[in-house]
C-alpha positions as a Markdown table, in Angstrom:
| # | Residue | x | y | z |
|---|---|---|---|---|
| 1 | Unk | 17.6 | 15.9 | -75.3 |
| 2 | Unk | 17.8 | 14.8 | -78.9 |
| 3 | Unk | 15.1 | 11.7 | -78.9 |
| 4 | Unk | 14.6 | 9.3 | -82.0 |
| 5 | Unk | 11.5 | 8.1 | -82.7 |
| 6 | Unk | 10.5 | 5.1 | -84.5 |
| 7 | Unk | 7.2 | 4.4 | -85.4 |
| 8 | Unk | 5.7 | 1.2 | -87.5 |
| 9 | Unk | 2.3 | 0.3 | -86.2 |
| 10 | Unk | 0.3 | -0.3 | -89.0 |
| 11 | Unk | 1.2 | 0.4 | -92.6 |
| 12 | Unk | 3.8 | 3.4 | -92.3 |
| 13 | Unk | 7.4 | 3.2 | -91.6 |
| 14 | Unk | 8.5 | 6.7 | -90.0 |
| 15 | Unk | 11.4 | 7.6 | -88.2 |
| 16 | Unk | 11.7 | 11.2 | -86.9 |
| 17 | Unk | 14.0 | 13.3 | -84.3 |
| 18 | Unk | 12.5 | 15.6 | -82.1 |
| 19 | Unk | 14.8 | 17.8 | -79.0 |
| 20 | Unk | 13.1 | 18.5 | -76.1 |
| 21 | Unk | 9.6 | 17.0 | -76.5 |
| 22 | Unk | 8.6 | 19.8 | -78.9 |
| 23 | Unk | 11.1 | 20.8 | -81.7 |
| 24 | Unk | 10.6 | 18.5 | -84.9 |
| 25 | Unk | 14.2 | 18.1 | -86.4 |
| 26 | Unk | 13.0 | 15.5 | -89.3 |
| 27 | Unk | 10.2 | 13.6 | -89.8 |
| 28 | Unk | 10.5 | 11.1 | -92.3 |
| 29 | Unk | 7.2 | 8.5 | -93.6 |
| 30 | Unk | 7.7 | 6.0 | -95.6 |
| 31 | Unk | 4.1 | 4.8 | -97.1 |
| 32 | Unk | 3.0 | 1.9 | -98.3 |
| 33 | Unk | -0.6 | 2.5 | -99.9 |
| 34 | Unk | 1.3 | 0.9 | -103.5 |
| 35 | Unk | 1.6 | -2.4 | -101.4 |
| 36 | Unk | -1.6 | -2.6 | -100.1 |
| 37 | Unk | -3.8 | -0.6 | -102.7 |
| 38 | Unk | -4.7 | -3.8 | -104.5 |
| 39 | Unk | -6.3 | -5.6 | -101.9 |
| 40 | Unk | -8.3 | -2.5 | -100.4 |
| 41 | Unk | -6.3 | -2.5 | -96.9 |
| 42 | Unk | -3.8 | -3.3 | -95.2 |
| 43 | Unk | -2.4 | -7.2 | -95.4 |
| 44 | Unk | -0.9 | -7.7 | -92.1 |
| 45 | Unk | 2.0 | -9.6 | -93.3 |
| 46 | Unk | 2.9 | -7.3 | -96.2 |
| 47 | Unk | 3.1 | -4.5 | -94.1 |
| 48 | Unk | 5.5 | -6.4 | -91.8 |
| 49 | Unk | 7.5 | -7.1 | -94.7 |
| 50 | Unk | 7.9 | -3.6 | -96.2 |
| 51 | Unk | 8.8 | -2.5 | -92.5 |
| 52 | Unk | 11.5 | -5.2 | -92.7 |
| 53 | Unk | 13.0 | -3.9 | -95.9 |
| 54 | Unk | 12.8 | 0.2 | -95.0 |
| 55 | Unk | 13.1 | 1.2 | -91.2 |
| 56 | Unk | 16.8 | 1.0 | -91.6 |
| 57 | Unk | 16.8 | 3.1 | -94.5 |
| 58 | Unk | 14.0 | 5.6 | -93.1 |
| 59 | Unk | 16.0 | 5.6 | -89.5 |
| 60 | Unk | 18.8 | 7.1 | -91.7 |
| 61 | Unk | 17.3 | 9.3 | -93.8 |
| 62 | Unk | 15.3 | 10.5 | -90.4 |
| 63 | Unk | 19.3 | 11.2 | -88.9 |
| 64 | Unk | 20.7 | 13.0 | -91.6 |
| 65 | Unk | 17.9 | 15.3 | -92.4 |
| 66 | Unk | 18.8 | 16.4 | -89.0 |
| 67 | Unk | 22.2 | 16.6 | -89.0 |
| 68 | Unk | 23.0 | 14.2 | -86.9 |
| 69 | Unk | 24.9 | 10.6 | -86.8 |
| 70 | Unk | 23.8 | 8.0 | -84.1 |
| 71 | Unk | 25.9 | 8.9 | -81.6 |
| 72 | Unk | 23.6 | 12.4 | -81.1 |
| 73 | Unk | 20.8 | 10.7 | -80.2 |
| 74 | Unk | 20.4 | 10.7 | -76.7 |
| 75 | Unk | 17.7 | 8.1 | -76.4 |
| 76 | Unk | 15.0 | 6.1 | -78.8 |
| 77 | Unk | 11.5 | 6.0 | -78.2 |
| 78 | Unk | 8.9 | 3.4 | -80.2 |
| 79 | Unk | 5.8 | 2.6 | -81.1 |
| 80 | Unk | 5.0 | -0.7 | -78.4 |
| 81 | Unk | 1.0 | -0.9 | -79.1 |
| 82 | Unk | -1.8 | -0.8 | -80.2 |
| 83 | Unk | -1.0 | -2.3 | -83.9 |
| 84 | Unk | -0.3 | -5.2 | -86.3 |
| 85 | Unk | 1.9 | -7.4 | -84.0 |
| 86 | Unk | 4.0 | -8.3 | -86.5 |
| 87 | Unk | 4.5 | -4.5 | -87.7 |
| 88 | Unk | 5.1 | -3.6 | -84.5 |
| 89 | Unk | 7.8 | -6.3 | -83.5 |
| 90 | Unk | 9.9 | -4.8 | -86.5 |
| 91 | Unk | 10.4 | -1.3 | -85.3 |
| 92 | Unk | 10.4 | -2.6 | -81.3 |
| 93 | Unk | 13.3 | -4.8 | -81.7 |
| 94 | Unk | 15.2 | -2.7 | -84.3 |
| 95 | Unk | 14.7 | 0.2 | -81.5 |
| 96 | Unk | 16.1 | -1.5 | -79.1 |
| 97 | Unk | 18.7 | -3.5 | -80.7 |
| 98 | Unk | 20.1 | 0.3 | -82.0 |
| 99 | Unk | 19.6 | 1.7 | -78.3 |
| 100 | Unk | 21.7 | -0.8 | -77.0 |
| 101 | Unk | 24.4 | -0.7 | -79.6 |
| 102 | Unk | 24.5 | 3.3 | -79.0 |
| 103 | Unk | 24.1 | 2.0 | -74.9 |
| 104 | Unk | 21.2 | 4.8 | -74.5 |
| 105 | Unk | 18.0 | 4.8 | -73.3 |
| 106 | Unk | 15.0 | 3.4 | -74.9 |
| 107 | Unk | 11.4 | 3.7 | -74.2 |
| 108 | Unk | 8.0 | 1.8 | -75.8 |
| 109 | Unk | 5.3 | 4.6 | -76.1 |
| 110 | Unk | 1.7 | 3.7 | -76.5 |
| 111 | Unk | 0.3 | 4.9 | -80.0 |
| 112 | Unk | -2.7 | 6.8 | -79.4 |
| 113 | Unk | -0.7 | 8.9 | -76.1 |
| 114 | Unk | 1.5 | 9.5 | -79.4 |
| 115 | Unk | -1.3 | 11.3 | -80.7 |
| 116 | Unk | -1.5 | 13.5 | -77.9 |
| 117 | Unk | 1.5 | 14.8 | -77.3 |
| 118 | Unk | 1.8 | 15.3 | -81.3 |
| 119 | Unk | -0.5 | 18.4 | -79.9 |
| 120 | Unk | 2.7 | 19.8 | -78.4 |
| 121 | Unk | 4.9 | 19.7 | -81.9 |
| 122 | Unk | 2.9 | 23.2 | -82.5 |
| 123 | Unk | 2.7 | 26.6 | -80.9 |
| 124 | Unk | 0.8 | 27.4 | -79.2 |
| 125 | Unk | -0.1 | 24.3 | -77.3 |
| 126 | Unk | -2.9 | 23.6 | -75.0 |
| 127 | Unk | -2.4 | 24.6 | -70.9 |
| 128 | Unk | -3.2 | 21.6 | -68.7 |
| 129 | Unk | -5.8 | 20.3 | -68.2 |
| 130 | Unk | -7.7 | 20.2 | -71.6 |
| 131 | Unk | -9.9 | 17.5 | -73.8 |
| 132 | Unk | -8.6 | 16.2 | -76.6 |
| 133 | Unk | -10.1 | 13.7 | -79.7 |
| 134 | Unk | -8.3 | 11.4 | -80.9 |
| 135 | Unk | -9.9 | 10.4 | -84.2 |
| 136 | Unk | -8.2 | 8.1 | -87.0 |
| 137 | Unk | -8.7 | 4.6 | -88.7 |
| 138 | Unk | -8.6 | 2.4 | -85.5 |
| 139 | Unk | -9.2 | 4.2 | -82.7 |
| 140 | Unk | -11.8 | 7.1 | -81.9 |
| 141 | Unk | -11.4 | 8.4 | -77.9 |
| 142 | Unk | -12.4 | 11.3 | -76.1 |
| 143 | Unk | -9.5 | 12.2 | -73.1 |
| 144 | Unk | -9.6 | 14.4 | -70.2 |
| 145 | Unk | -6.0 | 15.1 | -70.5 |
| 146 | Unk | -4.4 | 16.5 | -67.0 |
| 147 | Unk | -0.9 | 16.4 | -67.2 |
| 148 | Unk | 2.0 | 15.2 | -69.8 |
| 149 | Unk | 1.6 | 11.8 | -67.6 |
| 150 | Unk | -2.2 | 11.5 | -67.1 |
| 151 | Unk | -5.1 | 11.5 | -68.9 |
| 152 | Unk | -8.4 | 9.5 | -68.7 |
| 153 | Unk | -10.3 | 7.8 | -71.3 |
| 154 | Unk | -13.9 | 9.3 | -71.4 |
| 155 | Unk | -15.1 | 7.7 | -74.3 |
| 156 | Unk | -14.1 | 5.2 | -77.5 |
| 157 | Unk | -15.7 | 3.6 | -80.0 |
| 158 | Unk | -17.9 | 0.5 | -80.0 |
| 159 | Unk | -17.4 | -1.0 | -83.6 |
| 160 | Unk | -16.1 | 0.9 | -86.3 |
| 161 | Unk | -13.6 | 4.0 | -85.7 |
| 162 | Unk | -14.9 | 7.8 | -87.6 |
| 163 | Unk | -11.5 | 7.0 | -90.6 |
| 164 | Unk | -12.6 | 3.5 | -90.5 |
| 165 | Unk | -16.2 | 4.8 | -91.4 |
| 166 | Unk | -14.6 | 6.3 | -94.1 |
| 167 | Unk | -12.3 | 4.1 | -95.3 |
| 168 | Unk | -15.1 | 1.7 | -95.9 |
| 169 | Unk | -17.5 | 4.1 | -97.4 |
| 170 | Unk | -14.7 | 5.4 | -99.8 |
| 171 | Unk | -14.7 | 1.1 | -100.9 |
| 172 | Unk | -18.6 | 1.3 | -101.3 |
| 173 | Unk | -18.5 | 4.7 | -103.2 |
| 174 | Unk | -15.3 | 2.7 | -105.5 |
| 175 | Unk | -12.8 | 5.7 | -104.6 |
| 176 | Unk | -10.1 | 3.0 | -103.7 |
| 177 | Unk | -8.1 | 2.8 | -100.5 |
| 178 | Unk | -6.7 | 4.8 | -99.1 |
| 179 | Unk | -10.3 | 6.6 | -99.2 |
| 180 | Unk | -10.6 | 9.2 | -96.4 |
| 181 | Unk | -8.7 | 11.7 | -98.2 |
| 182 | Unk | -10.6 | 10.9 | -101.3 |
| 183 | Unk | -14.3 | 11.0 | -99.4 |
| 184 | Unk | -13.4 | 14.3 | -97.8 |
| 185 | Unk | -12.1 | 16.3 | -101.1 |
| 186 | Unk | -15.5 | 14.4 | -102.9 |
| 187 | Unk | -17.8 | 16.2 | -99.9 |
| 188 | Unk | -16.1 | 19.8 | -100.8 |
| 189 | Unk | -17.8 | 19.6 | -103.8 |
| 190 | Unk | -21.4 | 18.0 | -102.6 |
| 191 | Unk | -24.3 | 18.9 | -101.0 |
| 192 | Unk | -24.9 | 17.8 | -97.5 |
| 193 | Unk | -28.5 | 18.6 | -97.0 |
| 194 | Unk | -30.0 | 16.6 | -100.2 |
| 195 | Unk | -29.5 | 13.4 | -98.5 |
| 196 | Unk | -29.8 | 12.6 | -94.5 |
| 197 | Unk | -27.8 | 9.6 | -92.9 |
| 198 | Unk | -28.4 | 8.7 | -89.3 |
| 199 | Unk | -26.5 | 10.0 | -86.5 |
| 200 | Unk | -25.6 | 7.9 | -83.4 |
| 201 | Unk | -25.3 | 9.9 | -80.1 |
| 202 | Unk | -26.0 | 6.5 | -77.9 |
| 203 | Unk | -28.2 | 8.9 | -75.7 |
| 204 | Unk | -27.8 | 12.7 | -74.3 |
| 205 | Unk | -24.5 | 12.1 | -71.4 |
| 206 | Unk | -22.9 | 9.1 | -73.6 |
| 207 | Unk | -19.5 | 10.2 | -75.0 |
| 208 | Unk | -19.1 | 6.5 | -76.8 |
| 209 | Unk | -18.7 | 6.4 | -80.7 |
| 210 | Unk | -21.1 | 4.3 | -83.1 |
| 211 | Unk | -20.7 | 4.8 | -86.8 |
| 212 | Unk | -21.3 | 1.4 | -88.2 |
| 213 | Unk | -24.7 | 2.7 | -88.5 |
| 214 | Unk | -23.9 | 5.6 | -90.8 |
| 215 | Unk | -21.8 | 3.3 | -92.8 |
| 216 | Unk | -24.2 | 0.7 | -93.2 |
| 217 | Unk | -26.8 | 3.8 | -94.2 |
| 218 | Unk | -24.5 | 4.5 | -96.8 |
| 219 | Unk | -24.5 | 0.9 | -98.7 |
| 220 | Unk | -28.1 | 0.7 | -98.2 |
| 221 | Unk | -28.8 | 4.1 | -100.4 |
| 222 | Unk | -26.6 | 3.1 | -102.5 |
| 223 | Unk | -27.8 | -0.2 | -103.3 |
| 224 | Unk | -31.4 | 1.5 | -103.2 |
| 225 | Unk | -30.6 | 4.2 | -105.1 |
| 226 | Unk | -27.8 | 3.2 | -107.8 |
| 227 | Unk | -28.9 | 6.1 | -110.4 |
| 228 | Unk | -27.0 | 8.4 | -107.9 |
| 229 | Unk | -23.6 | 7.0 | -109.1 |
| 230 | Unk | -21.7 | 8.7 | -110.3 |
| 231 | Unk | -23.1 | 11.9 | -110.7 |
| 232 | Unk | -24.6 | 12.1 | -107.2 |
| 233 | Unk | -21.5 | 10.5 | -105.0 |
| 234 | Unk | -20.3 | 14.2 | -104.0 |
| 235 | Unk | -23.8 | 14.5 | -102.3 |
| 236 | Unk | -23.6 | 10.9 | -100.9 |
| 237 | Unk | -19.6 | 11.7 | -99.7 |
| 238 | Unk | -20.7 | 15.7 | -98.2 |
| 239 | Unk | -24.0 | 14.0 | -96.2 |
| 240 | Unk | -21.7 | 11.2 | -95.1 |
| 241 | Unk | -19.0 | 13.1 | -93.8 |
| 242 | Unk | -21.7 | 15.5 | -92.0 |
| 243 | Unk | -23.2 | 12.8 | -90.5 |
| 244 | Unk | -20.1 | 11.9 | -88.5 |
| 245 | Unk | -18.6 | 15.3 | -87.9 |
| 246 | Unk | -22.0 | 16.1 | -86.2 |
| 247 | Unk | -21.5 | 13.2 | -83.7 |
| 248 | Unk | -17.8 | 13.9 | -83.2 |
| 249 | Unk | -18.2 | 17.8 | -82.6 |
| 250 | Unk | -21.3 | 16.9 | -80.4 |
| 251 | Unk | -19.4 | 14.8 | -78.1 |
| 252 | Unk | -15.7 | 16.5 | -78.0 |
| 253 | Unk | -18.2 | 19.8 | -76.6 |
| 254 | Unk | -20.1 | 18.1 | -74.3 |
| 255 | Unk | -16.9 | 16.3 | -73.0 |
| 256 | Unk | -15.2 | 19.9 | -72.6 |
| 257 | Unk | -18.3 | 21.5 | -70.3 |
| 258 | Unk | -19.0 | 18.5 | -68.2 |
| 259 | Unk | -15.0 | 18.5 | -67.1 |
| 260 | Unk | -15.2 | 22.3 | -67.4 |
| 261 | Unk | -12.1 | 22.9 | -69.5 |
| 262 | Unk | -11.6 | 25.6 | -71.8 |
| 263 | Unk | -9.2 | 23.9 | -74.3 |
| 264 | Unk | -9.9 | 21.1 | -76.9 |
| 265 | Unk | -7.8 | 19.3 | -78.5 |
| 266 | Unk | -8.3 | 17.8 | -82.2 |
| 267 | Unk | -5.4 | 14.7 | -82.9 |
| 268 | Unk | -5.3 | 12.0 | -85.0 |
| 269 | Unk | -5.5 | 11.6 | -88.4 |
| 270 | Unk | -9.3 | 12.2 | -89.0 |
| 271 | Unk | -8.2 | 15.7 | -87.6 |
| 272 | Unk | -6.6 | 16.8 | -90.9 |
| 273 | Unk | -10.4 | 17.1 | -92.1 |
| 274 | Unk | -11.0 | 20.7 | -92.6 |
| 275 | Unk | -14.9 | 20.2 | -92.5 |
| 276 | Unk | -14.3 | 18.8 | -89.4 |
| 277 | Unk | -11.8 | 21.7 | -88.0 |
| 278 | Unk | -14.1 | 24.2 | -89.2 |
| 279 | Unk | -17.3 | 22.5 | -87.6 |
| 280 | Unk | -15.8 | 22.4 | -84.0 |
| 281 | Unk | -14.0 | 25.5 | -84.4 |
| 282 | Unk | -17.2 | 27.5 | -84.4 |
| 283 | Unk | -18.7 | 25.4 | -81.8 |
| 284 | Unk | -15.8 | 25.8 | -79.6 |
| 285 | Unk | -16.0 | 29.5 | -80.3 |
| 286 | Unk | -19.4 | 29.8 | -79.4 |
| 287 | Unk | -18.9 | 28.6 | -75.6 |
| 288 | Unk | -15.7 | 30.6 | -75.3 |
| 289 | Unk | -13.3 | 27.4 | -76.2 |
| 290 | Unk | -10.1 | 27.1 | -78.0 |
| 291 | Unk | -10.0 | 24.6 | -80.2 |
| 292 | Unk | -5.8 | 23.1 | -81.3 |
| 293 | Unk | -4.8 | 20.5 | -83.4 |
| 294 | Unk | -1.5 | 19.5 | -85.2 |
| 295 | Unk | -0.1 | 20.0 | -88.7 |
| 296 | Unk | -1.5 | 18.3 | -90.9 |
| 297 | Unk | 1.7 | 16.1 | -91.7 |
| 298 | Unk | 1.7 | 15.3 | -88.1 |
| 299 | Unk | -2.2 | 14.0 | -87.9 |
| 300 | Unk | -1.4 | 10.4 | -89.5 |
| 301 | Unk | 1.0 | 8.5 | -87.8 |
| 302 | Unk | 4.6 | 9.4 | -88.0 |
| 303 | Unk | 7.2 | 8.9 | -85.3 |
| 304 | Unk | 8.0 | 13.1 | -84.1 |
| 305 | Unk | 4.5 | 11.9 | -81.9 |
| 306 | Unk | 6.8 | 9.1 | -80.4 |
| 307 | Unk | 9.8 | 10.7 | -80.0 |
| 308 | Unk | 7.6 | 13.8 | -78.2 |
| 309 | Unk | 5.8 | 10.8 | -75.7 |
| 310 | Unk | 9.0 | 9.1 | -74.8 |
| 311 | Unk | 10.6 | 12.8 | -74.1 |
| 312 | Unk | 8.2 | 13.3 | -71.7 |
| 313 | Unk | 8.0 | 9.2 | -70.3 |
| 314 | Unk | 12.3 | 9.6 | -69.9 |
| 315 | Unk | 12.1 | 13.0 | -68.5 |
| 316 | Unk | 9.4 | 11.9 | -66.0 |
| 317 | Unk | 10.9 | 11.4 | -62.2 |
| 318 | Unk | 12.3 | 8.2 | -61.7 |
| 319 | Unk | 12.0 | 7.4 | -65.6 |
| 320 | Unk | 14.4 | 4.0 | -66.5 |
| 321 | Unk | 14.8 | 2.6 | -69.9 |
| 322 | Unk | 12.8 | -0.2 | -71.0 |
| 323 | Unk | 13.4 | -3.9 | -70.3 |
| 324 | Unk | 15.4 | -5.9 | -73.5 |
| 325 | Unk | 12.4 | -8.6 | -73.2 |
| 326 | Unk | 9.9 | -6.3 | -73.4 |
| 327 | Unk | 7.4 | -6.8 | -75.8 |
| 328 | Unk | 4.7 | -5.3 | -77.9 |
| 329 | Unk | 1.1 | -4.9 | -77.3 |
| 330 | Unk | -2.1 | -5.1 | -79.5 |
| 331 | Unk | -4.2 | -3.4 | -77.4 |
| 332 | Unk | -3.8 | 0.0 | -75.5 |
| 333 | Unk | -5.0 | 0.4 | -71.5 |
| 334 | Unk | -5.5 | 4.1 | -72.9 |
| 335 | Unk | -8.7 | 3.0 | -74.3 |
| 336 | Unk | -10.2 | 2.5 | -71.0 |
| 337 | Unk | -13.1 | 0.8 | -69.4 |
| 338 | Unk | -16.5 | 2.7 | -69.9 |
């Protein structure tokens, strides 16, 4: 089953096609960081805007990098939530306005399951069940993941997400947006352990997420301690980014011995960290676990994730397509209630 998978949540337009759940075909993102780079994030209605003027070209560049014209797709799965509404609405009703021109299936897929089954674009994959992280700008979740179909929200963040931490510290350290990228590669070449930021652990059997508090450390040292600029910002960036890989590779273990699994799972884009890979890799390895995570390309948000979720939502027993007056949503139920 060829799937095509569209994806325009926040401030990428990406089309992909993936058969089977698990074979990437094409993945094609189309940025926008030129857009929004002079106003230090995203501007809702821009982004909505530059989806307007690509998906169709993206869509087709995302077909004929796999060979394909319309009619081989056998269905179209998209990005319905969490996200920009008005981002969202573009690639929902151009997803289903090309799935019922083609009169095949479509299917909304919630974003951050995306970033789970993006686990399964890679070999080898985790056996069921396993714990996975799902760190990025918006959202930071711990899952106990049982099946293709099921998982349950453990923990999430309570104010800012681990990218958004860094996002914003990237803006106080004047590294531009986007900044995570720029914090991490400014960290390879600091010190960690000349400078200590808090950590938030919200208490010993919490698996919630805090790092306002590490970010707000930041500005303060800053303003307290400007002669460390610039010489001393890969010191400031290496402590920073310690501080919240400790709390994220704290949690993600303790998660995977309280529901006794033996697998991990890193996704999201914060996951394309190599301090952080590294960090939980030898943690994992030092209570017998097996730590997986996606390319690297396939950490941020692109739309082979999609197509993989609405594989395994239209393969499911009983699986219909969606509704024509279905429409998008903000928020995701996959956060949970803690």
């Amino acid at each position: 089953m060829n799937i095509l998978g569209i994806e325009t949540s926040c401030d990428e337009t990406a089309a992909a096609v993936v058969a089977d759940g698990t074979m990437v075909l094409s993945s094609i993102v189309a940025s926008q960081v030129e857009v929004h780079y002079p106003y230090g994030g995203v501007v809702p209605e821009l982004a909505a805007r530059k989806h307007i003027e690509v998906i169709a070209p993206v869509v087709d560049s995302a077909l004929r990098k796999a060979g394909m014209s319309p009619r081989g797709i056998d269905a179209v799965a998209v990005t319905q939530g969490p996200g920009l509404v008005g981002a969202l609405l573009v690639g929902f009703c151009f997803a289903k306005a090309l799935a019922y021109d083609l009169d095949i299936p479509w299917v909304g897929v919630d974003h951050l399951d995306g970033h789970i089954q993006s686990i399964f674009l890679q070999t080898p994959s985790p056996p069921f069940p396993f714990v996975a992280l799902l760190a990025s700008g918006g959202h930071t979740n711990i899952y106990h993941v049982t099946s293709h179909t099921h998982s349950r929200c453990m923990g999430q963040t309570l104010d800012d997400a681990a990218g958004e931490a860094f996002d914003k510290v990237a803006k106080i350290l004047g590294l531009g947006y986007p900044g995570g990228g720029a914090v991490s590669r400014l960290a390879d070449s600091g010190d960690s352990s000349k400078i200590h930021f808090p950590r938030s652990y919200l208490g010993k059997d919490a698996f919630n997420f805090s790092f306002s508090g590490v970010k707000t450390a930041v500005n303060r040292y800053i303003q307290k301690h400007p002669e460390v600029l610039p010489d001393g910002i890969a010191d400031v960036a290496a402590a920073f980014q310690e501080a919240v890989v400790d709390v994220l590779t704290d949690k993600v273990i303790r998660a995977a011995k309280k529901t006794g699994c033996g697998h991990i799972a890193l996704v999201g884009g914060v996951s394309a960290n190599s301090r952080f890979r590294e960090r939980v890799g030898k943690a994992a390895g030092r209570h017998g676990m097996t730590v997986y995570a996606p390319p690297v390309d396939l950490c941020g948000d692109n739309a082979a994730m999609i197509a993989a979720a609405g594989y395994r939502y239209l393969s499911g027993s009983g699986a219909v397509s969606g509704a024509l007056d279905a429409d998008v949503f903000p928020r995701s139920p996959l956060r949970g209630e803690i």
